[in-house]
N, C-alpha and C positions, 0 to 999 in steps of 0.2 A: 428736364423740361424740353420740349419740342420747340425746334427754330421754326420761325416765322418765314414766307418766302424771302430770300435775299434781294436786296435793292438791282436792280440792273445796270446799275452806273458804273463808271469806269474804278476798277478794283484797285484797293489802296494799297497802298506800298506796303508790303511785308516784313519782317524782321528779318534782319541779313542772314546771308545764307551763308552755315559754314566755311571758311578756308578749306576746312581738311576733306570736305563733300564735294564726291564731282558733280556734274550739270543732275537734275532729276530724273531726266529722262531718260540718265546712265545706269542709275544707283543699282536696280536688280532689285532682288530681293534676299533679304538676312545677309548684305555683307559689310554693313555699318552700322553695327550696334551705339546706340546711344552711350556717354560717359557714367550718368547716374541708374540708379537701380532705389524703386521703392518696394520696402520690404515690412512687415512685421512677422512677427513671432508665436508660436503659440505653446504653452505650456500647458500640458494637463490637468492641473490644478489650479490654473490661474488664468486662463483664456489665452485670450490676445493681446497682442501691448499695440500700444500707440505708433502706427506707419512713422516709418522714419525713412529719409533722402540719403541713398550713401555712394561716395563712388563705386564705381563696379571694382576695381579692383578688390575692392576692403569685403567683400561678402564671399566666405570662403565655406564650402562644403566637405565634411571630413570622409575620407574615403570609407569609411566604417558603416557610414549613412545607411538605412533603409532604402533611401532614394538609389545610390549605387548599386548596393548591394542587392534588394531583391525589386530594384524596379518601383518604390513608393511615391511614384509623383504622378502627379495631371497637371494639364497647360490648357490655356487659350489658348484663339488667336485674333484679334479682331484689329478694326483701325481707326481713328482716327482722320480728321479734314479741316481743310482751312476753305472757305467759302470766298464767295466775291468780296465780301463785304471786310475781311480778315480774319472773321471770328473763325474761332475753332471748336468741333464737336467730336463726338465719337457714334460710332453707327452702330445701330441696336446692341448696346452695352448689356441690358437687363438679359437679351436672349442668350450673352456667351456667358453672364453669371449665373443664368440658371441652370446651363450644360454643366460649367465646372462644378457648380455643387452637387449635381447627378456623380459627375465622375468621380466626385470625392468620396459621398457616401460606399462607390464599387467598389474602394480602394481603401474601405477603414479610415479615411483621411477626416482630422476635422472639417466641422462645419464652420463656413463664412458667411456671413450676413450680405446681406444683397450692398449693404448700405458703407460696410465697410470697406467691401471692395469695389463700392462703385467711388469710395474717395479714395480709394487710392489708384484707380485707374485714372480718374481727373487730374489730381498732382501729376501722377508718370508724365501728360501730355502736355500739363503745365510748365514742369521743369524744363521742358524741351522744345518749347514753344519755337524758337529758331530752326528747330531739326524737323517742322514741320512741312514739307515740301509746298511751294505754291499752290493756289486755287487753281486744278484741273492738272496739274502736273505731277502726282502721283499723294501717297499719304503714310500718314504715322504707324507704321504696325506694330500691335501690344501684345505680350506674350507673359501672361500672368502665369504663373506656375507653383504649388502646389506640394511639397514634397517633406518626406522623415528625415529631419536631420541630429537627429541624436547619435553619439558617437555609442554604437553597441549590435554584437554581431547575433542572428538568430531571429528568425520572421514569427515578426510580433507587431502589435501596431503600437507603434512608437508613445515616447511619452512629449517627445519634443518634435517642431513641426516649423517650416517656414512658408509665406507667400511672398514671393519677390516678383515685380515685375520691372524687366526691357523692355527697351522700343529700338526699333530698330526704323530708319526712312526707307522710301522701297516707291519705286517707280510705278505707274502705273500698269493693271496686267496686258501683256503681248497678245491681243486675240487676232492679229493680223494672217497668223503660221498657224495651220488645224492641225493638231493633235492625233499620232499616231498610237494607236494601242495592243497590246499584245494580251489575248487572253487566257491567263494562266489555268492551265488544266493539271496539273502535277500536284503544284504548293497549293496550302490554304494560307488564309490571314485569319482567319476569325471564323466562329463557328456559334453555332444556338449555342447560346448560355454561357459565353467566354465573355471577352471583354471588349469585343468589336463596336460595343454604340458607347464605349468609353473615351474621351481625348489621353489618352495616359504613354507614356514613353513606349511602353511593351507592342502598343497595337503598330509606329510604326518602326520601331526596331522588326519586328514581324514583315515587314510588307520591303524591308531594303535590299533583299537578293533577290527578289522577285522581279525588282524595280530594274537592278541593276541587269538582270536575264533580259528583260525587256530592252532595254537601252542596247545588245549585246544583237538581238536580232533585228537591230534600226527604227524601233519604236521607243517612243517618250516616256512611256511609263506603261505599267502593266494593271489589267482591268480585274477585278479578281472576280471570283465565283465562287457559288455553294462549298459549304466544304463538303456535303453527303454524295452530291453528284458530279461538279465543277462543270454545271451547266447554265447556271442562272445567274443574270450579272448583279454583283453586287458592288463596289466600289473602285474606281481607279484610287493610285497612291495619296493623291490629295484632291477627289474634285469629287462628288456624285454625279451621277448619270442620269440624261435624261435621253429620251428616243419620241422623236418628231413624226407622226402620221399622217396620212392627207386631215383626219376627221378629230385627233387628240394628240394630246405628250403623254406619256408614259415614262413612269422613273418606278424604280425596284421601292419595296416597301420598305420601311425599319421592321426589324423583323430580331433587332439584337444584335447582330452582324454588323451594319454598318453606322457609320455617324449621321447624327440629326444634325445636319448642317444647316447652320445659318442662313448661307447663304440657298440653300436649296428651296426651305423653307419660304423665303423674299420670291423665287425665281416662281415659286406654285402660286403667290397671291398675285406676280404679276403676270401671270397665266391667265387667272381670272380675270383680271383688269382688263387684257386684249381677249377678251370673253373667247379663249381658248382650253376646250375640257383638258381636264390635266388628271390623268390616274395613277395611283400606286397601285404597282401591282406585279407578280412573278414576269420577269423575262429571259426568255433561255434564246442562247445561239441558233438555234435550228428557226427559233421566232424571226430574229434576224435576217435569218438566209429565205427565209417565205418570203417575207416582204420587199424584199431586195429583189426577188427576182419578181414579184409581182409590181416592182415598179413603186411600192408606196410607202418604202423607207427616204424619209425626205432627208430628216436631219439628225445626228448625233452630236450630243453636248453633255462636256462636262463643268461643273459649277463650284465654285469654293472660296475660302476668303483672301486669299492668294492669288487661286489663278484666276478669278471673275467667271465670267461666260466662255468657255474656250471650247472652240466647235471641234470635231472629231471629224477627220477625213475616212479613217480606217481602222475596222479590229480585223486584226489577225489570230491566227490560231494555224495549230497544224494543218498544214495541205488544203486552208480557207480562208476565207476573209469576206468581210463585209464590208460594201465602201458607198456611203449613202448619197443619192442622188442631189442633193443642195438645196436651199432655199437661205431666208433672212429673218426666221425667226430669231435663230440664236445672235445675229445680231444686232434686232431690235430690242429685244433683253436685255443685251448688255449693254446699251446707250440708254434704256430706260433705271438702270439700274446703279446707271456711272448717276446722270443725272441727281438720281435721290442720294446718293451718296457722295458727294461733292457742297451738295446747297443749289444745284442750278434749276432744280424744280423745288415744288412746292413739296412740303413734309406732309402728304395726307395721311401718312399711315403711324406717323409720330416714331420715328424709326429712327431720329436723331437726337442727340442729347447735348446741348452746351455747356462748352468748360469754360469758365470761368477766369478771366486775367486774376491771380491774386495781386499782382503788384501794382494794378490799374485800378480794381475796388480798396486798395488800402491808402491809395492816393500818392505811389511811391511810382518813378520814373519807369516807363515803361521800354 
């Protein structure tokens, strides 16, 4: 269900925050996984069992796995929010349940019902209700994942299968420092008809030497390209792309190659909203370098559930670069987008879902 605008009064006291947690605005991101892990099961002859809470340590994957072995898993990623009012919600849940069941199907994986993974992403944020960071001071991120774990060696699609989901707390994203890019013309990540508009371990095990090239030549992450030509941009390591005109945004199409991101997807309706044309469609480096010197490369951004809105200063490449003139779209994006994602505006687009206290609806000490 869709939260209601939040009350504007002064925010009620929260459920104590970790010992073992430093301040939120330290946390980063993935380096304090939550204690508990909600998981079930799935047999081939017998479905799914009944989600069960288990500590993390107790959930063990056998190295034999499909998941290890030939790479059989898909993941989320989305997050979780604690609002003015203290309630907590998760942000567009149905859109990352419908990715993973795409991914599942690419991957031979069983199918999840919408219904049983959306209770069991509720619990994960339930259980962890304390490890949810303050109203505005960063949120819960969920990492549903997908994978073979039947002990047997030989690529096949498994008879045995888990869904467990982490949470890990994670500060709000840094869009203060713009993002250096390196555009990889050598390596590919993904290609027509691979597994690039899949979430699954393999797409970014693929993209990690690329990333780390990048980092090597003083840029943050590496942009990737076609794999036919390695001229046309297709995705940084975790963000899509968009390119700022005096008269439109332009972002590379899904074409199979890259992921239909979530958060890309929110960034195009609220394109609309500031009744700003927004196109998919091919963009190559040489388009770049036109408009750069004609003066009407305004802005570069990349978007994702992770980094947010995170503006781009620079793509590099050999013996070039492109470094775009500035403006405050990409900043107005990401204030309208903290906004809807926090509770501090109104849900018009029903883009939030609330979780529920169970310990507070069963009448038990909160």
């Amino acid at each position: 269900m869709s939260l209601s605008t939040p009350s504007r009064s002064r925010p009620v006291k929260s459920e104590p925050w970790p010992a073992s947690l430093t301040e939120p605005e330290a946390l980063g991101f993935g380096r304090h996984v939550a204690p508990f892990v909600v998981m079930a099961e799935h047999e081939e002859h017998s479905g799914w069992s009944t989600p069960v809470v288990l500590p993390r340590a107790a959930v063990q994957l056998d190295v034999a796995s499909g998941a290890l072995q030939y790479g059989l898993s898909v993941f989320e990623g989305l997050k979780a929010y604690r609002d003015a009012n203290d309630e907590l919600h998760l942000f567009r849940p149905r859109e990352h349940i419908l990715r993973l069941q795409r991914s599942a199907e690419r991957l031979s994986l069983p199918a999840i019902s919408e219904a049983l993974l959306m209770k069991m992403l509720c619990r994960a944020v339930d259980v962890h209700r304390d490890w949810v960071p303050p109203y505005r001071r960063g949120s819960l991120y969920l990492r549903p994942t997908l994978y073979a774990c039947e002990e047997s060696l030989g690529l096949r699609r498994a008879a045995k299968h888990a869904l467990s989901i982490v949470a890990t707390p994670c500060s709000s994203p840094d869009t203060s420092t713009p993002k250096r890019l390196w555009a990889e013309r050598t390596l590919a990540r993904a290609a027509v008809g691979g597994l690039g508009a899949a979430k699954t371990a393999a797409n970014y095990a693929a993209s990690l030497y690329g990333a780390q090239q990048a980092r090597l030549r003083g840029c943050d992450d590496a942009l990737w390209l076609d794999a036919a030509e390695h001229c046309y941009l297709g995705e940084a390591g975790t963000m899509n792309v968009f390119v700022a005109l005096p008269d439109r945004v332009l972002t590379p199409p899904l074409d199979g190659t890259i992921l239909a991101g979530i958060t890309r997807v929110s960034i195009m309706q609220l394109l609309a909203e500031f009744d700003v044309r927004c196109e998919q469609t091919a963009i190559s480096l040489d388009d770049l370098q036109r408009w750069q010197q004609s003066g009407g490369l305004r802005e570069i951004f990349g978007v994702g559930t992770a980094a947010g809105v995170a503006p781009v200063s620079e793509i590099a490449w050999e013996n070039a670069r492109v470094l775009p003139a500035g403006g405050d779209l990409a900043a107005r994006l990401s204030q309208r987008l903290a906004d809807l994602q926090d509770g501090a505006a109104e849900d018009r687009y029903g883009w939030r879902t609330a979780v529920r206290n169970a310990r507070r609806d069963q009448g038990l000490p909160v």
